[in-house]
C-alpha positions as CSV (number, residue, x, y, z in Angstrom):
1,X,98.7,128.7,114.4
2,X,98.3,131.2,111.6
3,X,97.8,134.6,111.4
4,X,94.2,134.2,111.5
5,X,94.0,132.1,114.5
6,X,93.3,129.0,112.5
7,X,95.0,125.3,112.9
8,X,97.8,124.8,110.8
9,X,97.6,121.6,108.3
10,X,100.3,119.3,108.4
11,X,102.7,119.5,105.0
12,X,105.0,117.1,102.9
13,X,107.8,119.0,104.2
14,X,106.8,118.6,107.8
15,X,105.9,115.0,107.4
16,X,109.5,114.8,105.7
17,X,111.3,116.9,108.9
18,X,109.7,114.6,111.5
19,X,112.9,111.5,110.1
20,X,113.8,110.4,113.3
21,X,111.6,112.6,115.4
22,X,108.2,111.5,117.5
23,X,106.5,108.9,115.4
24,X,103.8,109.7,112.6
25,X,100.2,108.7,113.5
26,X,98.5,107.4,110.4
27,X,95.1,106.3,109.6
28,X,92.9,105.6,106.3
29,X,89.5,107.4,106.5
30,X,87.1,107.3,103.5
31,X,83.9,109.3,105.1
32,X,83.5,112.7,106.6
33,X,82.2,111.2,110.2
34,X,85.6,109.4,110.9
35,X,87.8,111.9,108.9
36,X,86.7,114.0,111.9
37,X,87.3,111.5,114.6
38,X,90.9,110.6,112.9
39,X,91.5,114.5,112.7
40,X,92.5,115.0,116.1
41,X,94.7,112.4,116.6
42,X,96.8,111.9,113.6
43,X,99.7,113.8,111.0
44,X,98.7,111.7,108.2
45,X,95.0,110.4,107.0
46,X,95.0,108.7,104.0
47,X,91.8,108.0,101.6
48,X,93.5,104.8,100.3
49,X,92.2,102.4,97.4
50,X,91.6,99.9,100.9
51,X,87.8,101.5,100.5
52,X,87.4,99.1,98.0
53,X,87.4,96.3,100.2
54,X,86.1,98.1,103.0
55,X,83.1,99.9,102.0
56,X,82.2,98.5,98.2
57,X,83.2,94.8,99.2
58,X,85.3,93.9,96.4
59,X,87.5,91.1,96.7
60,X,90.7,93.6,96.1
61,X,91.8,96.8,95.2
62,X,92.0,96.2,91.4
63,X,88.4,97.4,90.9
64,X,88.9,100.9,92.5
65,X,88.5,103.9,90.1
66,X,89.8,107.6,89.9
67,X,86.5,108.8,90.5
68,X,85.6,106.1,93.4
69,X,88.9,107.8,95.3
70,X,88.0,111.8,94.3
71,X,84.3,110.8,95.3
72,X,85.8,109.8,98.7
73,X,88.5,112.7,98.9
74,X,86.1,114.9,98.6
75,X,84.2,113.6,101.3
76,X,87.4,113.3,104.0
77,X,88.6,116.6,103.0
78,X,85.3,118.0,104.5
79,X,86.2,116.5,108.1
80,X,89.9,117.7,108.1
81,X,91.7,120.6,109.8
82,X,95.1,119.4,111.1
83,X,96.2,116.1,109.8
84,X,97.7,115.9,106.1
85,X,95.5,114.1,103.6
86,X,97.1,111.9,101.0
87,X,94.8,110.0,98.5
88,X,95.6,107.0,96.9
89,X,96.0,106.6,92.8
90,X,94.4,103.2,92.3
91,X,95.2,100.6,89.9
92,X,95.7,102.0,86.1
93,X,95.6,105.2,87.0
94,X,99.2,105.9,86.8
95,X,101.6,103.3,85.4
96,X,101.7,103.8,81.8
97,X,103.8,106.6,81.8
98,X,104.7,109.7,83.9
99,X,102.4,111.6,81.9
100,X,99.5,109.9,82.7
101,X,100.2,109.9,86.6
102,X,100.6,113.2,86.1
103,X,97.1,114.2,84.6
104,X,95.4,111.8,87.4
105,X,97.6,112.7,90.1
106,X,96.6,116.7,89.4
107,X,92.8,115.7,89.1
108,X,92.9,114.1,92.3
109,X,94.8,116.9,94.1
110,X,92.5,119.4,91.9
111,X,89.0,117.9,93.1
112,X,89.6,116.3,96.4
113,X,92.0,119.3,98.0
114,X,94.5,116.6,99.1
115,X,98.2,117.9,99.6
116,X,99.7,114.3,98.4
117,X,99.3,111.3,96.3
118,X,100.9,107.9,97.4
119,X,101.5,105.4,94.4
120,X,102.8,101.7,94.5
121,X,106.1,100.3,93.4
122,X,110.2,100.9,94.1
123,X,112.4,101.0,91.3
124,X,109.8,101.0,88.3
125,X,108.0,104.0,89.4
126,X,111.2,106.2,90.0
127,X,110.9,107.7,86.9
128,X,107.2,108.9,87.6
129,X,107.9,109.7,91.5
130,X,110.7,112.0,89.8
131,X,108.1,113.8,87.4
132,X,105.5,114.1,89.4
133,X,107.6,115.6,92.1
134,X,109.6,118.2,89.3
135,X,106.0,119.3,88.9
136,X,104.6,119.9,92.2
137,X,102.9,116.6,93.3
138,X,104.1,115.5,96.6
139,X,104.5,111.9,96.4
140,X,104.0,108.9,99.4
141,X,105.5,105.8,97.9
142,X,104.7,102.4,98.7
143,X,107.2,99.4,98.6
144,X,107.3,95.9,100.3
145,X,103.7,94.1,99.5
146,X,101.6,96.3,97.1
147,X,98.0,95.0,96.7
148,X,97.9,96.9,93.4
149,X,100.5,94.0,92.4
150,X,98.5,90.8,94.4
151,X,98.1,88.5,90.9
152,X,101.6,89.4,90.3
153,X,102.7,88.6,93.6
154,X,100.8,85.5,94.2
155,X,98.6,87.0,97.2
156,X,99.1,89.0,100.6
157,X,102.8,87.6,101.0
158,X,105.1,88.7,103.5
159,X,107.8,90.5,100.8
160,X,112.1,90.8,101.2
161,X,112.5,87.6,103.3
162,X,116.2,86.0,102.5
163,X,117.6,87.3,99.3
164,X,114.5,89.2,98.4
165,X,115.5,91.8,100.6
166,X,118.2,93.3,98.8
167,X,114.8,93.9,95.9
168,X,113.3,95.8,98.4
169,X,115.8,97.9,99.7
170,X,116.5,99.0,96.4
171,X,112.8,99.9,96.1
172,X,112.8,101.8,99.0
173,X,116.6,103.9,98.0
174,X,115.3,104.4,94.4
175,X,111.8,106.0,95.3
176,X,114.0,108.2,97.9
177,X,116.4,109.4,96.0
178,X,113.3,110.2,93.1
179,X,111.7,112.4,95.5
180,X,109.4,110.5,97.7
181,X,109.0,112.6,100.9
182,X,108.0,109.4,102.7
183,X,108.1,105.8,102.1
184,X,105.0,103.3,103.4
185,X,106.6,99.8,104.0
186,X,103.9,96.9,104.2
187,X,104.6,93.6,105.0
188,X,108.1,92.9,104.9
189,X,110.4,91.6,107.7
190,X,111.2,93.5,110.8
191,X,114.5,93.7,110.8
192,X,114.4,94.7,106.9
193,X,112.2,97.4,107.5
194,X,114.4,98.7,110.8
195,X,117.3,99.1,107.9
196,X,115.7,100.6,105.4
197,X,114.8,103.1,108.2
198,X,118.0,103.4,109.3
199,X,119.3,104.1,105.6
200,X,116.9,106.1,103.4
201,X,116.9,110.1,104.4
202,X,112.8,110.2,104.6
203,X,109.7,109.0,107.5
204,X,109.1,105.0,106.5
205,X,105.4,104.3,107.8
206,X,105.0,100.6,109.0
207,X,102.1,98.7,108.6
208,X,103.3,94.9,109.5
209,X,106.6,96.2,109.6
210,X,108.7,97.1,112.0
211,X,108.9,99.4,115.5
212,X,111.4,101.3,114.6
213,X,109.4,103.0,111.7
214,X,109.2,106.9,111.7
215,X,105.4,106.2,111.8
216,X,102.7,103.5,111.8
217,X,99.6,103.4,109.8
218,X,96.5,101.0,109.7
219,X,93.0,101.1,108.3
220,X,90.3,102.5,110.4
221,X,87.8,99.9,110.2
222,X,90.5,97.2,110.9
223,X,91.8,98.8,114.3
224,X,88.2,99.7,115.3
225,X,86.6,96.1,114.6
226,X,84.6,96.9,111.8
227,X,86.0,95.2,108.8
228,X,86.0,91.4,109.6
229,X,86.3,89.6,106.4
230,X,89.8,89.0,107.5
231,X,92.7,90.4,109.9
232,X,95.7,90.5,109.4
233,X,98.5,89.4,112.0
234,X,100.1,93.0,111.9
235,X,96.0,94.8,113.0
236,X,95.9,95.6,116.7
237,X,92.2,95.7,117.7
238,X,91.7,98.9,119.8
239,X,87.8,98.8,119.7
240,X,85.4,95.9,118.9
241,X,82.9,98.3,117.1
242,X,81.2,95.5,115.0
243,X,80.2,93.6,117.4
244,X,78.8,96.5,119.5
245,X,76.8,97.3,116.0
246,X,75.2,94.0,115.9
247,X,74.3,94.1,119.4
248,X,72.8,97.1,119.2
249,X,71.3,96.4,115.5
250,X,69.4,92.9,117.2
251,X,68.0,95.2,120.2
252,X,66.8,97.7,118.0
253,X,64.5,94.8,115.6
254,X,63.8,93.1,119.2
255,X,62.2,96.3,120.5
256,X,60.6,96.7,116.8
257,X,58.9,93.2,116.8
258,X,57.8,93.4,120.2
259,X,56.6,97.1,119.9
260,X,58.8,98.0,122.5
261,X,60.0,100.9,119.9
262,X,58.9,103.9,119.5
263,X,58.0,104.3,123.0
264,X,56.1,107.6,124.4
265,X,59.1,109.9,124.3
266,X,59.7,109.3,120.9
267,X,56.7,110.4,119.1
268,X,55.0,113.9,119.3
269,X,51.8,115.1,120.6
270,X,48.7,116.4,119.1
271,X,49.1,119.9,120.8
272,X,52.0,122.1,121.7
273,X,53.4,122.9,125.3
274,X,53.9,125.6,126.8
275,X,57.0,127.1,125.3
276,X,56.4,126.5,121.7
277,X,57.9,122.7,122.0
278,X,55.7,119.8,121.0
């Protein structure tokens, strides 16, 4: 607690101190409504370039903008106290140089309120994890798949099986040793991901990865049924939140069509009771 009674918010360096500790709760959250409902629960919310796919219905990532992930930064940072907010720097917005990460990076952190950027890639972007951190942008990185990289990659492909791994684990040691203050391993093999772990000094946060992760991370809509375009092997279902939607969705036009709805305590009457309530 502070001085002034109010909740703390989670840091980079107390994200970074929890290495080894009780495991990081992470969760994306792109509106206000379940930036609240994630608050409680978790150290780390990130607004990542997923809200692409999840909210605009694009095919992938690619088409994301800067202004797409301040517009939603903005509204998450509205529904957080507690948890640390990280916000995604979508495709183009940061590879051509440091310099360039740089002036997006400190827009995004500038406009949204966000404590921390995460950007894709291992040992190209060590150079720009390095800058950005010399200059006072707390960096997430991202290694193993990266959907930024999907044409490159050849598709959502489990990344660092057989002698790919040793190109991973360099990744993840190169964005370390840049500055990262924690490292987001997607897709790769579990026992890769419970070495890297065990070797790099900062929190790895699994998603498809491994249990032995200083933290796990998933989207929202995944875990709470919502998205279902497709699912993943590594999403757990906690909630089946679409389908309870639709239900309710075809009950509501049922009642409409058969006049059912609005019904007499939904509508107001011509004079007012007693008490001033109509």
């Amino acid at each position: 607690m502070s001085a002034t009674g109010e909740t703390k918010a989670m840091t980079p360096p107390d994200i970074r101190m929890r290495k080894g500790q009780t495991p990081l709760v992470c969760l994306t959250a792109y509106t206000t409504p379940i930036a609240r409902l994630v608050d409680r629960h978790c150290d780390i919310v990130l607004v990542g370039d997923s809200v692409g796919m999840v909210l605009h219905g694009l095919s992938s990532t690619l088409g994301v903008t800067l202004d797409m992930m301040i517009m939603h930064g903005q509204a998450v940072r509205r529904g957080l106290v507690r948890a640390l907010m990280v916000v995604d720097l979508p495709f183009g917005s940061y590879e051509e140089s440091p310099e360039q990460a740089f002036r997006n990076a400190a827009r995004l952190m500038a406009e949204t309120g966000c404590a921390a950027v995460k950007l894709e890639g291992g040992q190209t972007m060590a150079e720009t994890i390095r800058f950005l951190a010399a200059r006072g942008v707390p960096v997430m990185a991202h290694v193993g798949l990266t959907p930024q990289a999907v044409n490159t990659l050849g598709g959502y492909r489990v990344q660092g099986r057989g002698d790919d791994a040793e190109r991973i684990r360099r990744d993840a040691g190169a964005v370390t040793k840049a500055g990262a203050f924690s490292v987001v391993l997607e897709k790769v093999p579990e026992p890769l991901a419970k070495r890297i772990t065990a070797e790099i000094a900062v929190p790895t946060i699994g998603i498809g990865a491994s249990l032995a992760c200083d933290g796990q991370i998933l989207v929202s809509d995944d875990m709470l049924g919502l998205f279902s375009s497709f699912r993943p092997k590594f999403v757990k279902r906690y909630a089946e939140l679409g389908d309870q939607a639709d239900a309710a969705i075809a009950a509501y036009a049922a009642d409409v069509r058969e006049r059912r709805f609005p019904a007499a305590e939904h509508l107001y009457a011509n004079e007012t009771k007693a008490g001033g309530v109509t």
